[in-house]
Jmol script that loads the backbone (N, CA, C; Angstrom):
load data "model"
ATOM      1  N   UNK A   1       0.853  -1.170   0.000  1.00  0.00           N
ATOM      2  CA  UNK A   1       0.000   0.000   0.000  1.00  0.00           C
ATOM      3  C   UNK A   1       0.902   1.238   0.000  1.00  0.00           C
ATOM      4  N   UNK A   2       0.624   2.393  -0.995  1.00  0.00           N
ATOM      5  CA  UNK A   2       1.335   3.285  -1.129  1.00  0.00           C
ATOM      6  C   UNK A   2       0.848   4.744  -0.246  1.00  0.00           C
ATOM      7  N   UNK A   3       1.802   5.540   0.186  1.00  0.00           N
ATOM      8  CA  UNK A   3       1.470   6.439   1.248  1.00  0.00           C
ATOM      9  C   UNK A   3       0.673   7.346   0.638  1.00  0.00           C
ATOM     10  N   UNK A   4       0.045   8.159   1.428  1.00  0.00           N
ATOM     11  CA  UNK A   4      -1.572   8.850   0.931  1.00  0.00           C
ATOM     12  C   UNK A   4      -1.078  10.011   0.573  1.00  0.00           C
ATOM     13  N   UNK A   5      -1.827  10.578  -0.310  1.00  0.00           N
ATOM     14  CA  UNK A   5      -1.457  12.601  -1.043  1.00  0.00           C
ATOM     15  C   UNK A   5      -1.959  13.358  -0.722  1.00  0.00           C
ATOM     16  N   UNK A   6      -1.758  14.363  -0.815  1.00  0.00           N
ATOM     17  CA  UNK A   6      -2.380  15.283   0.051  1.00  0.00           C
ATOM     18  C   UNK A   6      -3.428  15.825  -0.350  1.00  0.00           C
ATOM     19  N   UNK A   7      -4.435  15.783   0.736  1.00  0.00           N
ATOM     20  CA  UNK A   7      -6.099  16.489   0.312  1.00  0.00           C
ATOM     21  C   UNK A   7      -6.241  17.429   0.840  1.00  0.00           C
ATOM     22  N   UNK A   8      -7.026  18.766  -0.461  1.00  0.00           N
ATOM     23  CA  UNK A   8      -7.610  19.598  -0.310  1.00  0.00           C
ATOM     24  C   UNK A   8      -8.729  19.518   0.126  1.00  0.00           C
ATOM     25  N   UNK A   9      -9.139  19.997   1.395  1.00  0.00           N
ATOM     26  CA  UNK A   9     -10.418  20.479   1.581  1.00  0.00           C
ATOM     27  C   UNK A   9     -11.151  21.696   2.050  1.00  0.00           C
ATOM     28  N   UNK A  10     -12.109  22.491   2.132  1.00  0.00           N
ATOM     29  CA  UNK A  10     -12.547  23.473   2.896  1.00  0.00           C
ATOM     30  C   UNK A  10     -12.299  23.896   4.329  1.00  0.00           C
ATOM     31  N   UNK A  11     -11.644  24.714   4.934  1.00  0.00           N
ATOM     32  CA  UNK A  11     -11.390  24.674   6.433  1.00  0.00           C
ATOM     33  C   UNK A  11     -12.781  24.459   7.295  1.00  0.00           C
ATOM     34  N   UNK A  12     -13.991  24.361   6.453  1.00  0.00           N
ATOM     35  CA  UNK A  12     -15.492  24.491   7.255  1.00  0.00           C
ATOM     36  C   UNK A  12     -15.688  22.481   6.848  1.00  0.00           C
ATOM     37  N   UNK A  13     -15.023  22.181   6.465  1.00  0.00           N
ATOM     38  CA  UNK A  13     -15.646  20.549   6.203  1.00  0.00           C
ATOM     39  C   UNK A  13     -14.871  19.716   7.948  1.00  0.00           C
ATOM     40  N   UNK A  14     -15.674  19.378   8.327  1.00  0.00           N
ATOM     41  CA  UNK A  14     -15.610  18.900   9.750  1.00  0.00           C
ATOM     42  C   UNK A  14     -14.678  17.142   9.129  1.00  0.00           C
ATOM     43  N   UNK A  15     -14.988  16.899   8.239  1.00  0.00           N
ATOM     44  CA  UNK A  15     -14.683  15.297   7.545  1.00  0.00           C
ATOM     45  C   UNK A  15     -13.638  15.286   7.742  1.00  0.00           C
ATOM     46  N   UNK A  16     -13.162  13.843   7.769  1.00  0.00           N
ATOM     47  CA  UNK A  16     -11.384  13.145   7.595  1.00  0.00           C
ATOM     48  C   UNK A  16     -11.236  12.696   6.625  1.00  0.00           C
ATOM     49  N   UNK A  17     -10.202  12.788   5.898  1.00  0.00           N
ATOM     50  CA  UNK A  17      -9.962  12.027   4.763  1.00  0.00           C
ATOM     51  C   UNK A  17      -8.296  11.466   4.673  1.00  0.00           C
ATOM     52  N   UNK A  18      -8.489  10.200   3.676  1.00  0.00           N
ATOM     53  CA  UNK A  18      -7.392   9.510   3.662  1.00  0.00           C
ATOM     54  C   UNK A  18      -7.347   8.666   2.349  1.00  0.00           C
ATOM     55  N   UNK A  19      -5.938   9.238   1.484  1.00  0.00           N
ATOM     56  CA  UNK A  19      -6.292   8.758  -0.050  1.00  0.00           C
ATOM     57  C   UNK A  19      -5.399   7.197  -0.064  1.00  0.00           C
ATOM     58  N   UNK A  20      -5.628   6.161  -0.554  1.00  0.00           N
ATOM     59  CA  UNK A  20      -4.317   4.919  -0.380  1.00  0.00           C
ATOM     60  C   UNK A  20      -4.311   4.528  -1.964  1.00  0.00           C
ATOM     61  N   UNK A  21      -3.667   3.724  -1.983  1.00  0.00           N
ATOM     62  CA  UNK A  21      -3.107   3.124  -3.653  1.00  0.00           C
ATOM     63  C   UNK A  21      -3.038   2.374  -2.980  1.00  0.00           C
ATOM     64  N   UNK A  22      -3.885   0.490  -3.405  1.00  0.00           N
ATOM     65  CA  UNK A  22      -3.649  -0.588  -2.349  1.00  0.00           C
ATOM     66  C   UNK A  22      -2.647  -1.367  -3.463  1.00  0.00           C
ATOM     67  N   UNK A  23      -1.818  -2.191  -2.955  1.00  0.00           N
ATOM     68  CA  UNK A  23      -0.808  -3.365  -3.822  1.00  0.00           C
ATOM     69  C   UNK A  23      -1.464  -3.222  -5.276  1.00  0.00           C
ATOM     70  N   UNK A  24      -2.581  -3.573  -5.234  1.00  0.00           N
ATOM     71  CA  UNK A  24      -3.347  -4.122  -6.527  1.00  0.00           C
ATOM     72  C   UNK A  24      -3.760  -3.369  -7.385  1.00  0.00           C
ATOM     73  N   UNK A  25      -2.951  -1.561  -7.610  1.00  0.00           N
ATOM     74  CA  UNK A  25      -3.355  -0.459  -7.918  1.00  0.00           C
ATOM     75  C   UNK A  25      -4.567   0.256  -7.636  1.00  0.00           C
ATOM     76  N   UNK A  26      -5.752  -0.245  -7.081  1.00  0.00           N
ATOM     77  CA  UNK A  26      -6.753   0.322  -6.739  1.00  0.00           C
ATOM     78  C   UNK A  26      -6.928   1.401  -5.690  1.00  0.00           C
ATOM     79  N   UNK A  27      -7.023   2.428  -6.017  1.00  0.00           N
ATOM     80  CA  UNK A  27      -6.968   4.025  -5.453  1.00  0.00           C
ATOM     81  C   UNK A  27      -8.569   4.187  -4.869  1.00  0.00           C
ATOM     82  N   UNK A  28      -8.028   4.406  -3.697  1.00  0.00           N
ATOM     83  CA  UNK A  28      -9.136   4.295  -2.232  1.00  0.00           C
ATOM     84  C   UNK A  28      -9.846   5.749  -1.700  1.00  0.00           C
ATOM     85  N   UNK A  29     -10.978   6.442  -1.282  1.00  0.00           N
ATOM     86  CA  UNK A  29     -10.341   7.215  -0.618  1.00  0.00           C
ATOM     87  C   UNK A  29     -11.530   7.101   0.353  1.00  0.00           C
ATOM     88  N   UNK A  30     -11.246   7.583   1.012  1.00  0.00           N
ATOM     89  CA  UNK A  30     -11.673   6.917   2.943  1.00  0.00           C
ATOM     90  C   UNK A  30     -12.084   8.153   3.705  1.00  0.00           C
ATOM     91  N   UNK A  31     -13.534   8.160   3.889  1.00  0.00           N
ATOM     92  CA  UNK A  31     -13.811   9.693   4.401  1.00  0.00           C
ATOM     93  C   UNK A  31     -14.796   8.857   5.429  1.00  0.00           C
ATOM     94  N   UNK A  32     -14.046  10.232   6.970  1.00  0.00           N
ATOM     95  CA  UNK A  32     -14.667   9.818   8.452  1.00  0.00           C
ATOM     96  C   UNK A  32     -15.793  10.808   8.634  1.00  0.00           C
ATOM     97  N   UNK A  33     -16.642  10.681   8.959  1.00  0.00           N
ATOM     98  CA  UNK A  33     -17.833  11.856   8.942  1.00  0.00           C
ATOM     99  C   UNK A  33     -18.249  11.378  10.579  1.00  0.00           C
ATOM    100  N   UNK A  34     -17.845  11.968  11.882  1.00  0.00           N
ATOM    101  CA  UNK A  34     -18.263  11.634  13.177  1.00  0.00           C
ATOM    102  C   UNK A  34     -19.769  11.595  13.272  1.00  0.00           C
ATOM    103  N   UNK A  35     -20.270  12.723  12.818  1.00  0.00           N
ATOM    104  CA  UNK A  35     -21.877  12.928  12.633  1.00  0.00           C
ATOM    105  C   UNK A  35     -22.577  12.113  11.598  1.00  0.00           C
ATOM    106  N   UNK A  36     -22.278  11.008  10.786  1.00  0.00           N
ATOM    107  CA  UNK A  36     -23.574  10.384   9.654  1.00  0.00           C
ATOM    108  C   UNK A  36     -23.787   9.449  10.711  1.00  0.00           C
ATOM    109  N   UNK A  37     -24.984   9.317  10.083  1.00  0.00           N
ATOM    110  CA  UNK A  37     -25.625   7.892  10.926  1.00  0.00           C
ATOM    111  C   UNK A  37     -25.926   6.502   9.962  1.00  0.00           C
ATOM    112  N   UNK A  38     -24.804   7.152   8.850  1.00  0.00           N
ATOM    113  CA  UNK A  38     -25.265   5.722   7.975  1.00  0.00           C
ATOM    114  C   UNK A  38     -23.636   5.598   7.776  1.00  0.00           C
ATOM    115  N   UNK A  39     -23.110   4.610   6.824  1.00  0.00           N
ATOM    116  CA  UNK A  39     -21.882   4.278   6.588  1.00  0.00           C
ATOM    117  C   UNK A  39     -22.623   3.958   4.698  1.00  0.00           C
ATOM    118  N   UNK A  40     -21.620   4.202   4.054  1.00  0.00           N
ATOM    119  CA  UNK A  40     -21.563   4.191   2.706  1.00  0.00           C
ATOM    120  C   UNK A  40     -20.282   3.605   1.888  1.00  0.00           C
ATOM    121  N   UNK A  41     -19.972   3.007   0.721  1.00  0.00           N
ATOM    122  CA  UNK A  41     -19.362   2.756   0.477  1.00  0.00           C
ATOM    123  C   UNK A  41     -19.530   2.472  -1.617  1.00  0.00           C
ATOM    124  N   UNK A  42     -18.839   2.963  -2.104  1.00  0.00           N
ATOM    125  CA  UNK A  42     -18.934   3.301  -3.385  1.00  0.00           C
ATOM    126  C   UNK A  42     -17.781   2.615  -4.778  1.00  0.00           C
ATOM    127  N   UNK A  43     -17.628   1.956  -5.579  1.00  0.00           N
ATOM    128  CA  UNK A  43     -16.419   1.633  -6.545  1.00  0.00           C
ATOM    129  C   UNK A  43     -16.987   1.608  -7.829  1.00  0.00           C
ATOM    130  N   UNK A  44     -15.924   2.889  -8.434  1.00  0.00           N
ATOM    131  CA  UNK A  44     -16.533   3.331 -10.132  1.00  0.00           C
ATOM    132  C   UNK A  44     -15.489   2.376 -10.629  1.00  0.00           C
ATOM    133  N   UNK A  45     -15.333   2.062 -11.750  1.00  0.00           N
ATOM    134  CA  UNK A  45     -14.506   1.399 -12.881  1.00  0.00           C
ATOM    135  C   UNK A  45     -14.414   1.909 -13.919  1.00  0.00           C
ATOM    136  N   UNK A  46     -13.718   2.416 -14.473  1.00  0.00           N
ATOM    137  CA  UNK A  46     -13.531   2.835 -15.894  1.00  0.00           C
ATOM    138  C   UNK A  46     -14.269   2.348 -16.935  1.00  0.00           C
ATOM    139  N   UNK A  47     -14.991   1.680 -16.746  1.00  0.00           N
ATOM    140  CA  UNK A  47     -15.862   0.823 -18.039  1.00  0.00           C
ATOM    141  C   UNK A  47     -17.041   1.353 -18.525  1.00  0.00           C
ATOM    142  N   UNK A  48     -17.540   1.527 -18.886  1.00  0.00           N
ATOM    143  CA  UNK A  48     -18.963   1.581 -19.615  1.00  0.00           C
ATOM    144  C   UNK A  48     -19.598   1.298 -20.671  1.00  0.00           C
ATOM    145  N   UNK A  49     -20.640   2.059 -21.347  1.00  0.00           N
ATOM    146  CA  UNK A  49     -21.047   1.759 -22.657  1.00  0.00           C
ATOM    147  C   UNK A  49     -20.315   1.661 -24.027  1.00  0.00           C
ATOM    148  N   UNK A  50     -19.679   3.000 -23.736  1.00  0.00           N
ATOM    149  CA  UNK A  50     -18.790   3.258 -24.735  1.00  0.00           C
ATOM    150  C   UNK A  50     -17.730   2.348 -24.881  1.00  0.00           C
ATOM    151  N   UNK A  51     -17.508   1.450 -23.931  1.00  0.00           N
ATOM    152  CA  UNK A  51     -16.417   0.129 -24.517  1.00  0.00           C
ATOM    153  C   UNK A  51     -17.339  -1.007 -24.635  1.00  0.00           C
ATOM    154  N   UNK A  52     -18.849  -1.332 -24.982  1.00  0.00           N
ATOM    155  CA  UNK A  52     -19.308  -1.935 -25.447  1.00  0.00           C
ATOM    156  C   UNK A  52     -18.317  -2.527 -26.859  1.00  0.00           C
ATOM    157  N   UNK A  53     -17.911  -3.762 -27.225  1.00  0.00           N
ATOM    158  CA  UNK A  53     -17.731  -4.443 -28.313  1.00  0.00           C
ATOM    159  C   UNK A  53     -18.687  -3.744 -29.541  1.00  0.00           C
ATOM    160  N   UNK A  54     -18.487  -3.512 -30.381  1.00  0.00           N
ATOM    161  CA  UNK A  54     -19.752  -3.648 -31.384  1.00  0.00           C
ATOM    162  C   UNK A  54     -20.384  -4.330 -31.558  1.00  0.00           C
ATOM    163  N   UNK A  55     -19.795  -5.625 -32.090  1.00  0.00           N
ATOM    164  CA  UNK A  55     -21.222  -6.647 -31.928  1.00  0.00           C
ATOM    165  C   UNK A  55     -21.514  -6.974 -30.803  1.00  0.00           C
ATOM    166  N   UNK A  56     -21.647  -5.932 -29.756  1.00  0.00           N
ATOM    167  CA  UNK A  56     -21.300  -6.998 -28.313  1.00  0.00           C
ATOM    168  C   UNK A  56     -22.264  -5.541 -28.137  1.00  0.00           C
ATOM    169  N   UNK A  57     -23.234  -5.265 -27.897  1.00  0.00           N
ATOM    170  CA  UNK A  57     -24.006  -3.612 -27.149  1.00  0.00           C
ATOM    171  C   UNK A  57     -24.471  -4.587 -26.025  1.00  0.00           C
ATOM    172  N   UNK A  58     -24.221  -3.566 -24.955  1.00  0.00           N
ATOM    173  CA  UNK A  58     -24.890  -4.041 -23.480  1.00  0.00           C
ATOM    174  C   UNK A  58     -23.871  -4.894 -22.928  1.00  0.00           C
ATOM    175  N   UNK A  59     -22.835  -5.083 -23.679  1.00  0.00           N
ATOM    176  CA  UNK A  59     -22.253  -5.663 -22.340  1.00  0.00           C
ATOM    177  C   UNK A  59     -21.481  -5.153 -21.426  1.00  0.00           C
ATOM    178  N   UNK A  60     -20.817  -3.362 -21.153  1.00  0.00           N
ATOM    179  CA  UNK A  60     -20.956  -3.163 -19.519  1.00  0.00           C
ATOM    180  C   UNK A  60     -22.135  -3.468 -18.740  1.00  0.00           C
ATOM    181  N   UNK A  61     -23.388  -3.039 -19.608  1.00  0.00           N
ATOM    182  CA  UNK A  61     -24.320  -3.260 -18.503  1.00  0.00           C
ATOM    183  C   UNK A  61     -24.875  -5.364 -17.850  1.00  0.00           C
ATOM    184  N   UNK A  62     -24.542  -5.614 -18.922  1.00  0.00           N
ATOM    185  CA  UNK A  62     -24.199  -7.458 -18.720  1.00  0.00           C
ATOM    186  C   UNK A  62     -23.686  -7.772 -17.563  1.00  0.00           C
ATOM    187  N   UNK A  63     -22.668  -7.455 -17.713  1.00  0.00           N
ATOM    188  CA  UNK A  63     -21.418  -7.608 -16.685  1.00  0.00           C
ATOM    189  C   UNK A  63     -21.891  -6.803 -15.432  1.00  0.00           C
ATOM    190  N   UNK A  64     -22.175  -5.825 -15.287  1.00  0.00           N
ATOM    191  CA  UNK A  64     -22.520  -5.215 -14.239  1.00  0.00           C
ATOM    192  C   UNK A  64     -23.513  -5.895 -13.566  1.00  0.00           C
ATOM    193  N   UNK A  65     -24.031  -6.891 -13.815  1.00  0.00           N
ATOM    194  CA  UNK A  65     -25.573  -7.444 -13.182  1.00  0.00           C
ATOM    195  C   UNK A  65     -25.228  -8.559 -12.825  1.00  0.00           C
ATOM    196  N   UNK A  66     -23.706  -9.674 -13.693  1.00  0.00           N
ATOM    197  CA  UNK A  66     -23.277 -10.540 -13.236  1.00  0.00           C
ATOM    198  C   UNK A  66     -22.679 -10.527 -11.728  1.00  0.00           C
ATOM    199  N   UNK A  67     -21.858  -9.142 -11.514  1.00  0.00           N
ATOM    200  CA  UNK A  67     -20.967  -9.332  -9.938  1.00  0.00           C
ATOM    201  C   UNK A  67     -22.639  -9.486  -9.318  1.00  0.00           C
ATOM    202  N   UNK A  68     -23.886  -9.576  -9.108  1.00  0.00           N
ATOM    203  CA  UNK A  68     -24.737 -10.018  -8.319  1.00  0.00           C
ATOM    204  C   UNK A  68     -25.397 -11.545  -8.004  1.00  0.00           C
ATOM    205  N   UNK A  69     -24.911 -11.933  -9.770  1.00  0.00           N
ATOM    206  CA  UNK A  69     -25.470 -13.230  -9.447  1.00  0.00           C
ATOM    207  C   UNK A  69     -24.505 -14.683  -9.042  1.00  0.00           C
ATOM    208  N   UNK A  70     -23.718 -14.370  -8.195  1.00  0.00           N
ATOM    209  CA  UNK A  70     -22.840 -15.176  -7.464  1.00  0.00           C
ATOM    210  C   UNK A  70     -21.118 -15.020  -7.107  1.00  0.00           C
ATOM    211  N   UNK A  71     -20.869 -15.370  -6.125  1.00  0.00           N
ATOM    212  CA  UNK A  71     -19.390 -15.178  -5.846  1.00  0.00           C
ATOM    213  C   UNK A  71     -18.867 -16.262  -5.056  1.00  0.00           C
ATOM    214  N   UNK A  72     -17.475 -16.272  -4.892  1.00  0.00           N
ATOM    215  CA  UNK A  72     -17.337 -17.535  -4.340  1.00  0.00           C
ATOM    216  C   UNK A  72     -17.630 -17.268  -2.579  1.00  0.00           C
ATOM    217  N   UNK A  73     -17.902 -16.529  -2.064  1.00  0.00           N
ATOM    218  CA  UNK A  73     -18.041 -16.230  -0.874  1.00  0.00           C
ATOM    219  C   UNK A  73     -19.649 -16.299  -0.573  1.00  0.00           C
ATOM    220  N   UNK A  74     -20.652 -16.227  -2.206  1.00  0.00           N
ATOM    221  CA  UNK A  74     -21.834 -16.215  -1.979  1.00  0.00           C
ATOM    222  C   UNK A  74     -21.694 -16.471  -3.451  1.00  0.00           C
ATOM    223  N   UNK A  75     -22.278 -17.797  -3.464  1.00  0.00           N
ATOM    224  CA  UNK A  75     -22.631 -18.607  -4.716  1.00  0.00           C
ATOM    225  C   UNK A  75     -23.883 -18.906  -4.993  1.00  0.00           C
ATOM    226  N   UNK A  76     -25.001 -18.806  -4.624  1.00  0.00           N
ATOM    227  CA  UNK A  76     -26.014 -18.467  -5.596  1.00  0.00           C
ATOM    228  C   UNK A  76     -26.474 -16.931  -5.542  1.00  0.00           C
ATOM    229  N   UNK A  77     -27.126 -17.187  -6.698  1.00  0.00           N
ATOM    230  CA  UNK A  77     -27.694 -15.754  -7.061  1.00  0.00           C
ATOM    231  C   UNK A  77     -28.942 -15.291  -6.451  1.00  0.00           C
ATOM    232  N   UNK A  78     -28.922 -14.617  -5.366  1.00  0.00           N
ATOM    233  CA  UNK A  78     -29.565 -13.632  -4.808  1.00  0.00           C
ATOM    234  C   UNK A  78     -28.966 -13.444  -2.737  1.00  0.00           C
ATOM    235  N   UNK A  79     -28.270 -14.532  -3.379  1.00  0.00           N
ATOM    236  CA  UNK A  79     -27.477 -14.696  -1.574  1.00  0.00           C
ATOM    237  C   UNK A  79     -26.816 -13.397  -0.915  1.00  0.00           C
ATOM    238  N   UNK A  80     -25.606 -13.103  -1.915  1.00  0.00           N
ATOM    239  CA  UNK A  80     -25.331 -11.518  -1.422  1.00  0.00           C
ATOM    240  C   UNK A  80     -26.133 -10.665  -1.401  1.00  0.00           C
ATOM    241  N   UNK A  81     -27.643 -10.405  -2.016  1.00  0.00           N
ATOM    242  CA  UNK A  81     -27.961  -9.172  -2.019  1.00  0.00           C
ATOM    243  C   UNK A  81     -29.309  -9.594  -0.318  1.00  0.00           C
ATOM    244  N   UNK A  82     -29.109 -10.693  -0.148  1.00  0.00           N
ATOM    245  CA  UNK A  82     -30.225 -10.996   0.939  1.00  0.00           C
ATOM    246  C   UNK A  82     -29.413 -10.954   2.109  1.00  0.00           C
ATOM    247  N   UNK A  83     -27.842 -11.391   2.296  1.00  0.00           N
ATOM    248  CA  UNK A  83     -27.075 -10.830   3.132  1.00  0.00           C
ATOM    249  C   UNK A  83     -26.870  -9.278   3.392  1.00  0.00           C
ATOM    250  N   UNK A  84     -26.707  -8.482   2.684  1.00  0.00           N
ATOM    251  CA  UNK A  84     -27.060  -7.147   2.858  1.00  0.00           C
ATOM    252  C   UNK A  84     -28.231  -6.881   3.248  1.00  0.00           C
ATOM    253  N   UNK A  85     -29.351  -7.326   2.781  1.00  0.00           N
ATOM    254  CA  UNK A  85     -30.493  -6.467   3.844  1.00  0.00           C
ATOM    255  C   UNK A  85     -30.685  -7.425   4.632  1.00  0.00           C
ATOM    256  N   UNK A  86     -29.939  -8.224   5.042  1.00  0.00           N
ATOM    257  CA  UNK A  86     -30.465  -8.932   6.301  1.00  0.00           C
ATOM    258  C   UNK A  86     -29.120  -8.333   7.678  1.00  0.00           C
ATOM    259  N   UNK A  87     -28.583  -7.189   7.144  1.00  0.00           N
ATOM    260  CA  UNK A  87     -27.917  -6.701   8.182  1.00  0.00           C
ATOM    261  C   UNK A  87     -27.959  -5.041   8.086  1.00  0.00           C
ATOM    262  N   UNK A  88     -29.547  -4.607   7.381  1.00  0.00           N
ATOM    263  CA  UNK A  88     -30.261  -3.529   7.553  1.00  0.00           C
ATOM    264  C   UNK A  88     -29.162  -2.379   6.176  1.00  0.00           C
ATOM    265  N   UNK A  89     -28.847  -3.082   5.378  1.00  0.00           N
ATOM    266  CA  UNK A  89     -28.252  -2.681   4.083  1.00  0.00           C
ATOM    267  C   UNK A  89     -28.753  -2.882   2.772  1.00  0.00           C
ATOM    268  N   UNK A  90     -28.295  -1.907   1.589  1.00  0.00           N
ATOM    269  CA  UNK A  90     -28.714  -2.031   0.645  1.00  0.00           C
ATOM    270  C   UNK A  90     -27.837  -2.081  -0.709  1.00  0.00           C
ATOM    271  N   UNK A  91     -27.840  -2.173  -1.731  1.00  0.00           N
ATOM    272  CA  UNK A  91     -26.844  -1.813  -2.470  1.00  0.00           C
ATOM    273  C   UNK A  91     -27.462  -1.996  -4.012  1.00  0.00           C
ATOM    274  N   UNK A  92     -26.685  -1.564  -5.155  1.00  0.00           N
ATOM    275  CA  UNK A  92     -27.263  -1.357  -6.377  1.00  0.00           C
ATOM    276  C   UNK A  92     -26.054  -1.233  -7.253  1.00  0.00           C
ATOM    277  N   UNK A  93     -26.108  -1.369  -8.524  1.00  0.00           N
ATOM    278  CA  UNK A  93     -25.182  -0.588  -9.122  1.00  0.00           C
ATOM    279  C   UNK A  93     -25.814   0.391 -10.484  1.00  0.00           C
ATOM    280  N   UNK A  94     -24.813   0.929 -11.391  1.00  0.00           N
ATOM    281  CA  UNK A  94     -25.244   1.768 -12.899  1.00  0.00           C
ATOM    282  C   UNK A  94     -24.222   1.537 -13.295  1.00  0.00           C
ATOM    283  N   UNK A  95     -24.430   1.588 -14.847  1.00  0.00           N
ATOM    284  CA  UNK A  95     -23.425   1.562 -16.064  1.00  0.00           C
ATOM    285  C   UNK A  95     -23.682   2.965 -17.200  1.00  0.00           C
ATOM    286  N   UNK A  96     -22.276   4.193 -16.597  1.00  0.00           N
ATOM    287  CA  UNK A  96     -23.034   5.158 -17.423  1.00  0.00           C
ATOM    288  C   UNK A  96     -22.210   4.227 -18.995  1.00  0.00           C
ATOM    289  N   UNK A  97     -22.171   5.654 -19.937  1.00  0.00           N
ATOM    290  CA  UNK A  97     -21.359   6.211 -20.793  1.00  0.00           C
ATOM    291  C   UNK A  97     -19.746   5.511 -20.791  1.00  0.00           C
ATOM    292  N   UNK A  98     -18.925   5.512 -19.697  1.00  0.00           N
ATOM    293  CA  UNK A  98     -17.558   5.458 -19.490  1.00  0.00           C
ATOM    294  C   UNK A  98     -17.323   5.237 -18.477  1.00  0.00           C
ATOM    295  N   UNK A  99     -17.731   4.492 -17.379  1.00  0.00           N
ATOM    296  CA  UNK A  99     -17.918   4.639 -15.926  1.00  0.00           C
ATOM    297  C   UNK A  99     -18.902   3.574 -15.398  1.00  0.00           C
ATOM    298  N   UNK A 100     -18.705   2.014 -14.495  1.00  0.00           N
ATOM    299  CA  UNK A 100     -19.649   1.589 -13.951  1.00  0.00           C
ATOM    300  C   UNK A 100     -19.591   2.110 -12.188  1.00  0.00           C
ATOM    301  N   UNK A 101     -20.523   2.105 -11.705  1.00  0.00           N
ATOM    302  CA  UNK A 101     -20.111   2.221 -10.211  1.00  0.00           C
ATOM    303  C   UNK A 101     -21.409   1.038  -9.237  1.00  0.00           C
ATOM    304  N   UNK A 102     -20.550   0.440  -8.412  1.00  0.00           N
ATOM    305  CA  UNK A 102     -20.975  -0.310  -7.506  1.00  0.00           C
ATOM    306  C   UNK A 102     -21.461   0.292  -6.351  1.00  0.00           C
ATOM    307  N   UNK A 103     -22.384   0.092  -5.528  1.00  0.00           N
ATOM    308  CA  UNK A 103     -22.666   0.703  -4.303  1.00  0.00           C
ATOM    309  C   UNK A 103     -23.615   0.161  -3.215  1.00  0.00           C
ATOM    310  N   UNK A 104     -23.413   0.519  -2.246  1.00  0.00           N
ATOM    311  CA  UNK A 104     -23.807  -0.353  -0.672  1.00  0.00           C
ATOM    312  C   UNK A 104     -23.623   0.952   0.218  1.00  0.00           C
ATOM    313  N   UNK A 105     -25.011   0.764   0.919  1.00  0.00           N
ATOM    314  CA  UNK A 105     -24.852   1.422   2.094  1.00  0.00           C
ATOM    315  C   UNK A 105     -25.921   1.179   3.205  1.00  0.00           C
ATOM    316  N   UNK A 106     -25.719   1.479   4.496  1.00  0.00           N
ATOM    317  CA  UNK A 106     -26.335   1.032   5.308  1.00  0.00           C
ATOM    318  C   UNK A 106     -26.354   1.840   6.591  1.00  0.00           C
TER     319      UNK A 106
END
end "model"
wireframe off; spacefill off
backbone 0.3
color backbone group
């Protein structure tokens, strides 16, 4: 994990923040909010429509619907998303243009 850069923020934003680069190149960034009463958690990917294959239309959005229907930690399809609201959570994802993003919060 590579050491964090430095963040700009507003001197009125009460938040913590903390940017990481983990081993696996994936760039993190980690915000403490003392006051929410929910916890959130968010991962865009560079992918979208626009790298649809040609003969291939729809498949970011394909793929985006697959990370739901099984993993090896939860192998059938609807298990992870019934583990999340069975611990008062939710989650969804979208596939714009250039961009998918994953999301959970609770």
């Amino acid at each position: 994990m590579q050491a964090s850069q430095s963040i700009y923020k507003s001197p009125n934003d009460h938040r913590q923040y903390r940017y990481l680069v983990l081993d696996n190149a994936l760039r993190v960034l980690l915000v403490e909010d003392q006051d929410a009463s929910q916890a959130a958690a968010s991962m865009a990917v560079g992918v979208g429509h626009f790298d649809d294959p040609a003969d291939r239309p729809g498949m970011a959005h394909f793929l985006e619907h697959m990370l739901f229907l099984g993993t090896e930690k939860f192998p059938d399809s609807g298990e992870y998303h019934a583990f999340i609201n069975q611990h008062g959570g939710s989650n969804n994802a979208w596939t714009g243009t250039e961009h998918t993003n994953f999301f959970h919060h609770q």
